[in-house]
N, C-alpha and C positions, 0 to 999 in steps of 0.2 A: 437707132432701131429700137422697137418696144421689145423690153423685155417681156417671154412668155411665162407665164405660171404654168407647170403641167396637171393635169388633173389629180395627181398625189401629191401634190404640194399644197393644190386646193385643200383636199381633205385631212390635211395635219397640219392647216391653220389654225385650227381649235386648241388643237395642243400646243404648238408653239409658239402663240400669242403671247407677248408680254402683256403682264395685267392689264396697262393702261389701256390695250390695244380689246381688250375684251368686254362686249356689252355687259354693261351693267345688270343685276338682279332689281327685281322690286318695283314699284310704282315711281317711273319719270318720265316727263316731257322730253326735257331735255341733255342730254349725255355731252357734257364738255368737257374736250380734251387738249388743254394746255400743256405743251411740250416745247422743248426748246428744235431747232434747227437738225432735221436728218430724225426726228425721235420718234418716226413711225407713224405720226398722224392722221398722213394723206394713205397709208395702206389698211388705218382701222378704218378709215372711213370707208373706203372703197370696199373691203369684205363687208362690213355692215350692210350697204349697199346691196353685195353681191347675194349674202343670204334676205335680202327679203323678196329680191327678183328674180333667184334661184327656183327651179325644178322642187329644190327639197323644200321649200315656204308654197303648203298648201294654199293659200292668201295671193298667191304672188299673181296673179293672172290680174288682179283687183291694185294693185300697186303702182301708185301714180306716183314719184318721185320728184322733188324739185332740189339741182344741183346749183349752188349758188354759190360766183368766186367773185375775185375782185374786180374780174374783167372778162369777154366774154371768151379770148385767148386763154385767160388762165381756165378757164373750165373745160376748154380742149384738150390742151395741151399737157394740164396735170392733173385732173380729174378722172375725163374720160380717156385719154390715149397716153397717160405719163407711167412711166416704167413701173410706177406702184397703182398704177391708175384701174376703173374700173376695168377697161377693159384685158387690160395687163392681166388682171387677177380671174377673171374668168374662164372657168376650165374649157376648150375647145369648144364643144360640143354646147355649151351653156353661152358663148360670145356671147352682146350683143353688138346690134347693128347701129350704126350710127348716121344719122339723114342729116345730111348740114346743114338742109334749105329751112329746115323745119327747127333746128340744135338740136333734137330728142335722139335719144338712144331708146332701142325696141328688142325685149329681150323674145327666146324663143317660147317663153313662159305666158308672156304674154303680158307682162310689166314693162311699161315705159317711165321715162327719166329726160326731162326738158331742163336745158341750160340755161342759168338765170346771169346777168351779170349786174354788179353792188352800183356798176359809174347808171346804172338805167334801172331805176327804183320801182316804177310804174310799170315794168315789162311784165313783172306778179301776177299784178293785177288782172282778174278774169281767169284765173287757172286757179285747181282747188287740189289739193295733195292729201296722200295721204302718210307719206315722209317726207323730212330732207338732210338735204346731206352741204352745208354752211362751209367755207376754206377759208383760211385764213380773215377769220372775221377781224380782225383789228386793224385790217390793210384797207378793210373796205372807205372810199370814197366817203359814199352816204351809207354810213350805218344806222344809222335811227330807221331812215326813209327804208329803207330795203328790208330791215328785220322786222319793222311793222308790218310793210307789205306781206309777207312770209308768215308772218301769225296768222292774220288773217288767212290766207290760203292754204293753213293745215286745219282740213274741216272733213276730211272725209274717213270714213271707217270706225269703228268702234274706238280707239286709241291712233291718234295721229302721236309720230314721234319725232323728232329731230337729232341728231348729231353736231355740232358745232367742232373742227378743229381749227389749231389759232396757237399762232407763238403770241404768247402774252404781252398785252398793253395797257398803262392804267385808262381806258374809256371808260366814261359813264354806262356804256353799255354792256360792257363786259362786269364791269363792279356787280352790274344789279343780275345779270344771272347766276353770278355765283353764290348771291345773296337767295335769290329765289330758292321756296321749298320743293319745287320740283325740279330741280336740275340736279344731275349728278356729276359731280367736277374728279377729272382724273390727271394727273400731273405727270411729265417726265421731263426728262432730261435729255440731251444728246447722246449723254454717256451710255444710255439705258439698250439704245442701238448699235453701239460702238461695233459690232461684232459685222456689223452690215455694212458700213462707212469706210472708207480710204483712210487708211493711218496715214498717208500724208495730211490729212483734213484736219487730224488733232496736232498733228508736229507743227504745221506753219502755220494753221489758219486759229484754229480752236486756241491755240496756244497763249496768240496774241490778247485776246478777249479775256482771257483767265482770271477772275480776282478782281474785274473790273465791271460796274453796274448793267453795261449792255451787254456784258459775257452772261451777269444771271439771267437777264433778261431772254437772251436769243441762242443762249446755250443751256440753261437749268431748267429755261423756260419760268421763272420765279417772275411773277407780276411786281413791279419794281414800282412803286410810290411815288410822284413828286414830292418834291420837300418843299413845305410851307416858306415860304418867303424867297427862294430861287428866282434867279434873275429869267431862268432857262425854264422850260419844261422838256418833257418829253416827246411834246404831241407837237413842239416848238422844232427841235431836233429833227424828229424824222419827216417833218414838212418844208424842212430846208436841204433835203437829202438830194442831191443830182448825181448820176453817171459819171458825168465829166465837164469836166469848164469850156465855154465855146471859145474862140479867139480873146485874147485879153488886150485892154489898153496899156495898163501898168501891172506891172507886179512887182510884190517886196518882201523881206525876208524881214521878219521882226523877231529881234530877241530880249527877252529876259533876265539877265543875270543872277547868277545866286549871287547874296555878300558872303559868302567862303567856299574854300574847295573841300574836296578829301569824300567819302563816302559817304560820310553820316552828311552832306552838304545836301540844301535843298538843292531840287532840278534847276536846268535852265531851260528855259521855254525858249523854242525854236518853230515860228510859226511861218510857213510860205502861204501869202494869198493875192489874189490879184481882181481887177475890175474889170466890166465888160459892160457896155452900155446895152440893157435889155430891156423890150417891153418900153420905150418911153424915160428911161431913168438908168442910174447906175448901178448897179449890182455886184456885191464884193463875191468872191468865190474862195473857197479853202482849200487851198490844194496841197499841205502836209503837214504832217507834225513831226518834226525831228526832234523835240525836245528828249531831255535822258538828263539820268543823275549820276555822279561822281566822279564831273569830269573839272582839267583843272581849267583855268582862266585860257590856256591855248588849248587845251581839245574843245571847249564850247566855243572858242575862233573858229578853229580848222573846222567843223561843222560847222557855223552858219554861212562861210566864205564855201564850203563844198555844194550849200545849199541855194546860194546865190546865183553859183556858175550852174548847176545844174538846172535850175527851172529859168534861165536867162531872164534874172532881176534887173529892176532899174534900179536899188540901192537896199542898203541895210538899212532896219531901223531900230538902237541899241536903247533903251532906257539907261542913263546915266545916272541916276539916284545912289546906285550901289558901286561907289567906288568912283563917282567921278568918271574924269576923260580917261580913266584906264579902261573901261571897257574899249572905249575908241580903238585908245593904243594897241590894244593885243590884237584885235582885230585889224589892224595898218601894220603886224609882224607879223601875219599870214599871208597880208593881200593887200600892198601897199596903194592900190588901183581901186580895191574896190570903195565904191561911193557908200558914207556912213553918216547916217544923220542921229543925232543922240537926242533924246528928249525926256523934258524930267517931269516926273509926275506930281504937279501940284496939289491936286486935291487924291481925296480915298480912292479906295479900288472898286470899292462900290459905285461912287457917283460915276466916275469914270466911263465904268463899264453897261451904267445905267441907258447912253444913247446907244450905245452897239446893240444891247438887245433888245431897245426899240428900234433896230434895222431889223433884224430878226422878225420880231410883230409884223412888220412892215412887207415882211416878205424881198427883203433887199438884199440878205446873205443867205450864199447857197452852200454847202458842204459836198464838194467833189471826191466821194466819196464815204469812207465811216475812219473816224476819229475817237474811236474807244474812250483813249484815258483823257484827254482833252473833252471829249463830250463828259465823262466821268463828271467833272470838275465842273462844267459851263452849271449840269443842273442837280448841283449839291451846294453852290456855292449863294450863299445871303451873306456874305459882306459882314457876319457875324464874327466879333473875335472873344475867344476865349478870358478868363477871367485874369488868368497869368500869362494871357498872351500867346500860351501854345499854338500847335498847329501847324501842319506842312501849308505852305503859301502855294496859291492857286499859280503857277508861273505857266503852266501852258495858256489857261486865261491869257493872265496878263498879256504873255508875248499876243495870242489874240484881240487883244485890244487894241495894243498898239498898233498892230495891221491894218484894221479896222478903219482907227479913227485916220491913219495917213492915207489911206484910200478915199473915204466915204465923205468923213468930219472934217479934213482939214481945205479949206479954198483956196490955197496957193499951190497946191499940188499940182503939179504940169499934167497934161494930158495930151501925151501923145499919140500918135497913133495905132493902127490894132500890131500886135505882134503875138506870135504861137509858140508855145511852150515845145521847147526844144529836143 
């Protein structure tokens, strides 16, 4: 059900705006507002919105709007009718109306607002505005093709302006308006809203993310850099993002061992993924990361044998470099059943890890789901080692790699038929 705004709630928007949420002063195009996840975005936009198509904007009868989201659902669903959405925020008497045949919303002012969607670039095209109001631009599909289109079609009225909100992404697109001298860039965080949000959302979910690069990213909202020379990128990452795994042929539980135990001991990397034959070709898919640190040689058993049984694996895959057939061993003193194949790593972590994220390019591994501290690691890490050798060791990686190449790399690998995660 949409949440209503009552008409006094409308009119002490002004005042209890957080900054970011409040239009800019001064000479700008463009108003961007980068924030992390829940931090108000979609409700500056929509007031924004609502005061220039409002009763109180002398102008407003002359107000052509162009609403522009990733998709043309998202510009329904969270634009125009989402609980922060335009028409959520509209005081009663001021709604407007929504034609579906046509996508425009028709206020009683006499301002209209036409839904654009980012995957149909050319829909723009032949409409001329005299605002708009941009969501989630770093999700868009065709971002170049659609915000060209959108320049060009802010042409009418003495000052055409725009709004952009957007949890932040390094694109080329997004770099250069921040760069631009008429854009005004306004930043938050999650936290900024907190007061609005489910304290269950910080305890289990926010919590996770904490302290790790796509926490700044989708919780500070902090534009988060590639690193020069990473196997990974970002824009690599979240193009390999899926829902969920379809039916799988194989799956396997790959781990990493640390060489010592005790606290101060690196992690051991505890990777489940599996393959599904899609599109023509094989397709690895990531379906968890249980890795963790300060555990001893039998608690990183007893997890990857719980991790086994739980996603109903076809075998373990242990890197035995560290410690020899002990890794084996400890793992056949949990689960004398379960099938263990050990393999030692010849060459670097680099070279290694060099074909998996050519699967990656390739569009061959999917990520079912988000892997925070694992993603962390995929695009920070260049195979660079310190001069005295420092450095916690990528072991979520690694367990990832091993996955990888027993699925993807290796041709003796049986292939049996499809089976579903349990």
């Amino acid at each position: 059900m949409r949440r209503e705004f009552p008409a006094l709630a409308v009119k002490r928007w002004g005042m209890n705006a957080h900054e970011h949420q409040r239009e800019p002063e001064g000479d700008w195009t463009t108003w961007l507002i980068l924030g992390g996840r829940g931090a108000g975005k979609t409700r500056a936009g929509a007031e924004w919105v609502r005061a220039l198509a409002g009763p109180a904007n002398d102008n407003a009868a002359e107000a052509a709007i162009a609403l522009v989201a990733e998709t043309y659902t998202d510009a329904r669903e969270v634009m125009i009718d989402g609980p922060s959405g335009i028409r959520a925020v509209a005081a009663p008497a001021d709604r407007p109306a929504y034609e579906a045949s046509r996508r425009r919303l028709v206020w009683p002012s006499g301002a209209v607002a036409y839904a654009f969607s980012a995957e149909d670039p050319d829909g723009i095209r032949g409409y001329q505005f005299t605002a708009a109001w941009s969501d989630e631009l770093c999700k868009w599909r065709y971002a170049e093709e659609t915000w060209s289109n959108l320049q060009l079609a802010l042409r009418l009225g003495p000052r055409p302006r725009q709004v952009a909100t957007t949890t932040p992404r390094p694109s080329a697109l997004i770099k250069r308006l921040i760069k631009a001298p008429t854009t005004i860039v306004r930043r938050a965080s999650t936290y900024a809203n907190r007061a609005h949000l489910s304290e269950a959302f910080f305890s289990e979910i926010a919590q996770a993310y904490e302290g790790t690069a796509l926490g700044r990213q989708e919780l500070m909202g902090e534009l988060i850099e590639d690193v020069a020379g990473a196997l990974w990128t970002w824009r690599t990452i979240e193009a390999a993002r899926v829902a969920a795994a379809p039916p799988l042929r194989r799956i396997v539980v790959a781990v990493d061992p640390p060489a010592t135990a005790g606290a101060q001991a690196d992690e051991c990397g505890v990777i489940v993924a599996g393959v599904a034959y899609c599109g023509g070709h094989d397709v690895a898919f990531i379906l968890a990361d249980w890795s963790g640190g300060g555990m001893t040689p039998h608690q990183w058993a007893e997890k990857t044998v719980a991790a086994y049984h739980e996603f109903n694996a076809d075998r373990i895959v242990v890197e035995v470099n560290q410690g020899g057939d002990m890794a084996k061993a400890v793992i056949a003193q949990v689960d004398p059943s379960a099938p263990v194949k050990g393999v030692h790593a010849t060459r670097g972590k680099r070279l290694r890890a060099e074909p998996v994220a050519a699967l990656y390019e390739q569009g061959r591994v999917r990520h079912a789901g988000a892997f925070p501290k694992l993603e962390d690691q995929m695009v920070t890490y260049t195979g660079a080692v310190s001069r005295n050798g420092g450095g916690k060791s990528p072991d979520r990686l690694d367990a990832l790699v091993w996955a990888i190449a027993e699925l993807m790399l290796n041709p003796a690998a049986p292939r049996p038929g499809v089976k579903r995660l349990s």
